[in-house]
C-alpha positions in Angstrom: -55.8 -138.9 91.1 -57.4 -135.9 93.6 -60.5 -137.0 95.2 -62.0 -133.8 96.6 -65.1 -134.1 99.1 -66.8 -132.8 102.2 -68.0 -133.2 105.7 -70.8 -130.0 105.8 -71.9 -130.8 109.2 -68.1 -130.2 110.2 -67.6 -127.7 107.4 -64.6 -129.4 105.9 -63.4 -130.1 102.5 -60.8 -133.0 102.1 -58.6 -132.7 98.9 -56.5 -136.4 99.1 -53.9 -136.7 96.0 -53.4 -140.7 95.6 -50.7 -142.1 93.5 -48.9 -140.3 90.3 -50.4 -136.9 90.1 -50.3 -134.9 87.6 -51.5 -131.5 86.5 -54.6 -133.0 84.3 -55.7 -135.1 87.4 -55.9 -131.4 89.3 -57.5 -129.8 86.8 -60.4 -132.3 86.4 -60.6 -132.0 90.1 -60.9 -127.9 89.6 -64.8 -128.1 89.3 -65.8 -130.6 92.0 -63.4 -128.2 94.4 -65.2 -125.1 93.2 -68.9 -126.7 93.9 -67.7 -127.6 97.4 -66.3 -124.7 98.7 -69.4 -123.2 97.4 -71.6 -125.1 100.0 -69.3 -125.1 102.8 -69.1 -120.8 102.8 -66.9 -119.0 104.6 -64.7 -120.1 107.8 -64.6 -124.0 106.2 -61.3 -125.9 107.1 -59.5 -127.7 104.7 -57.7 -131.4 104.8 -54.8 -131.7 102.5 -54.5 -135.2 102.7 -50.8 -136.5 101.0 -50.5 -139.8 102.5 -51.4 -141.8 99.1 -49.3 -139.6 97.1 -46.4 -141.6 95.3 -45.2 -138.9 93.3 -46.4 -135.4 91.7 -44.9 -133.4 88.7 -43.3 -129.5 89.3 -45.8 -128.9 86.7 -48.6 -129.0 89.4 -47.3 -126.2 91.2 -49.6 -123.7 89.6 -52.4 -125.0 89.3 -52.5 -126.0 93.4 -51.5 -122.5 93.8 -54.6 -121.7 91.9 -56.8 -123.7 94.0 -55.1 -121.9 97.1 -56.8 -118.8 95.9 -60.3 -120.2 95.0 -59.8 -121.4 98.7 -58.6 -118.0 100.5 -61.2 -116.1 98.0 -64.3 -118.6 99.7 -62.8 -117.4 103.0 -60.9 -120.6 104.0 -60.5 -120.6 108.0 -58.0 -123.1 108.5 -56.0 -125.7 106.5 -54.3 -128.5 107.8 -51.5 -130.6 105.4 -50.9 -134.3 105.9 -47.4 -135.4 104.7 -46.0 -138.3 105.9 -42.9 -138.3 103.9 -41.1 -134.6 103.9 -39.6 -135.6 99.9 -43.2 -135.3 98.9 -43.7 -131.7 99.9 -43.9 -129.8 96.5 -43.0 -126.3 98.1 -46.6 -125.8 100.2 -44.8 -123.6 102.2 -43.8 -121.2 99.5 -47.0 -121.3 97.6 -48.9 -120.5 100.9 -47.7 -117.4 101.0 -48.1 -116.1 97.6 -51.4 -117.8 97.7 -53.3 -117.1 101.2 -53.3 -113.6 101.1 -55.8 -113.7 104.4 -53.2 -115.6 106.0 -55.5 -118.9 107.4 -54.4 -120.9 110.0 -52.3 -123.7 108.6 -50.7 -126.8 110.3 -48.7 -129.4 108.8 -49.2 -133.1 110.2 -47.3 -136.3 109.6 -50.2 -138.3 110.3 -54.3 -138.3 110.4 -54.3 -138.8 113.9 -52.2 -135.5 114.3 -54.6 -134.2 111.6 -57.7 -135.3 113.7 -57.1 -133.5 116.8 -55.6 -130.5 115.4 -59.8 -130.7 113.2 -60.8 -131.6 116.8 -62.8 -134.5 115.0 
């Protein structure tokens, strides 16, 4: 499952993948991701939040590198990855830079504390 929402006040969208994720669940998620962005505008952070993931197919690759464009196209300013277990890291790395061609500011946390301050929530 991807449960996508937002904090406008603090103009940030959270993107948390929980349990088995597959490519369908991402792609259901596409719309909802699109209509946020949309009321957040340009210079929003973003929360990649991995600590419910149990497991997520290659096959989601592309279609998160899709959504890294949608988010560098609506101006993303900074993005901040939570990933408590290393094994669980699909390649973000790799897709960040084929995907962020304005090159955000992007962090990678083990926990939400980490995550919090480096928000400054």
């Amino acid at each position: 499952m991807v449960l996508a929402t937002c904090n406008k006040s603090k103009r940030l969208l959270l993107l948390s993948y929980i349990g088995q994720v597959r490519r369908s669940d991402i792609e259901r998620s596409r719309g909802d991701v699109k209509a946020l962005v949309g009321e957040l505008g340009p210079g929003f952070r973003l929360l990649v939040d991995l600590t419910g993931l149990e497991f997520m197919k290659l096959d989601c690759t592309d279609v998160i590198g899709e959504l890294m464009t949608l988010m560098d196209q609506s101006g993303v300013g900074m993005v901040v990855r939570v990933i408590p277990d290393p094994k669980k890291d699909i390649g973000m790395n790799i897709l960040t830079i084929f995907h962020y061609q304005k090159r955000p500011r992007v962090v990678a946390c083990r926990t939400m504390k980490e995550a919090a301050v480096e928000l400054t929530l």
